[in-house]
N, C-alpha and C positions, 0 to 999 in steps of 0.2 A: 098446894097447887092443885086446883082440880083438873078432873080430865079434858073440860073444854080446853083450858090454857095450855096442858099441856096437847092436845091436838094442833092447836093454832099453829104454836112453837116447832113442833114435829112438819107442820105439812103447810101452813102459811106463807112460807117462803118459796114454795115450790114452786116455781114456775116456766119450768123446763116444757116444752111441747115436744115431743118426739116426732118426726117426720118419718114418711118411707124409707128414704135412706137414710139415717138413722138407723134403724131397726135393722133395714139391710144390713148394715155396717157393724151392727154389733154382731147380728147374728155370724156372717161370714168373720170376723175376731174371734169369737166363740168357737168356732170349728176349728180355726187355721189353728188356733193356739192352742186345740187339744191332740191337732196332728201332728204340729212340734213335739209336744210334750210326749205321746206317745212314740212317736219315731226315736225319740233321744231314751226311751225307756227301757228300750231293746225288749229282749225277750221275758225278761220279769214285767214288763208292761203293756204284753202284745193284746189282752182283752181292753185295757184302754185303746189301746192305737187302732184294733178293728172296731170298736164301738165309736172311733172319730173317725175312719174309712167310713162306717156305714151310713155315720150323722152327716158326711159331706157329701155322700153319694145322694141321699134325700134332700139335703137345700139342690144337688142339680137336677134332680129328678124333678123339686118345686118348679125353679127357673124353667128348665125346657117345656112344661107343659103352662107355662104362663106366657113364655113366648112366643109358643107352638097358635096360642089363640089369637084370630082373627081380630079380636076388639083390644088388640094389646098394641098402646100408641108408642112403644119405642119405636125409633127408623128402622127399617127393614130389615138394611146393613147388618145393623148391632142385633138386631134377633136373631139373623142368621149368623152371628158372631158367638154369641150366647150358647146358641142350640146346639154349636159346633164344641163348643168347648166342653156341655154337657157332655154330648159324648165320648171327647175325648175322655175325661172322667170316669165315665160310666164302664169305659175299656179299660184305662189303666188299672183301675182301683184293685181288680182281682188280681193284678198283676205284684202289686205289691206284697197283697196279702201270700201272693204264694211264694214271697220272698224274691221276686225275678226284677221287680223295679223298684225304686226310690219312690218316695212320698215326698220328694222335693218339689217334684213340677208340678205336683198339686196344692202344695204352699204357694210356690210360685205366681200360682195362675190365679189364687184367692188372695194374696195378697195385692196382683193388680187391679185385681176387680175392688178392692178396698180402694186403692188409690183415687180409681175413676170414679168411687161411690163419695167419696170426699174432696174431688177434683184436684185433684193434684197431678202435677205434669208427669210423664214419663221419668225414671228415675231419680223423684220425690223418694223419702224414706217415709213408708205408711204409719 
């Protein structure tokens, strides 16, 4: 088999498009389930669990300065929905880290944001 057949064979088939959410969607998957994993690690896995505190504090820091701009067409509502949540985020996060909160409400709040990124209704299982 030469390597074009085997190219063909490998990637011929591919015909997945990935859209924005999409991407969204994996990427918020990608965090929430390293914040799992880290919170359930306890303290033999606390450099995971801050290195997913820090990775989720960066997609809100992305979000809020994407919906913070002017040319950005989500409804108002939901940008100021968004921006609100970042910060919530943005406050919590240290809060965890210093042992005073749970890293539940920020699963929480990215697994809803998953929901709505896949549309799925109100207490849908993401």
């Amino acid at each position: 088999m030469n390597a074009y057949h085997m190219a063909r064979t490998a990637y011929g088939s591919a015909t997945e498009v990935r859209t924005d959410r999409g991407v969204e969607y994996d990427t918020f998957a990608r965090v929430t389930s390293a914040l799992r994993n880290g919170a359930a690690a306890g303290k033999q896995g606390f450099s995971a669990f801050a290195k997913a505190l820090e990775d989720n504090r960066k997609l809100w820091t992305i979000l809020a300065v994407d919906v913070a701009d002017k040319g950005n067409k989500l409804p108002q509502s939901l940008r100021a929905q968004i921006f609100y949540l970042s910060e919530f985020t943005l406050t919590h996060t240290p809060r965890v880290i210093r042992g005073e909160a749970s890293a539940d409400v920020l699963v929480d709040i990215n697994t809803s944001v998953m929901r709505g990124l896949r549309g799925q209704a109100q207490g849908e299982a993401a």
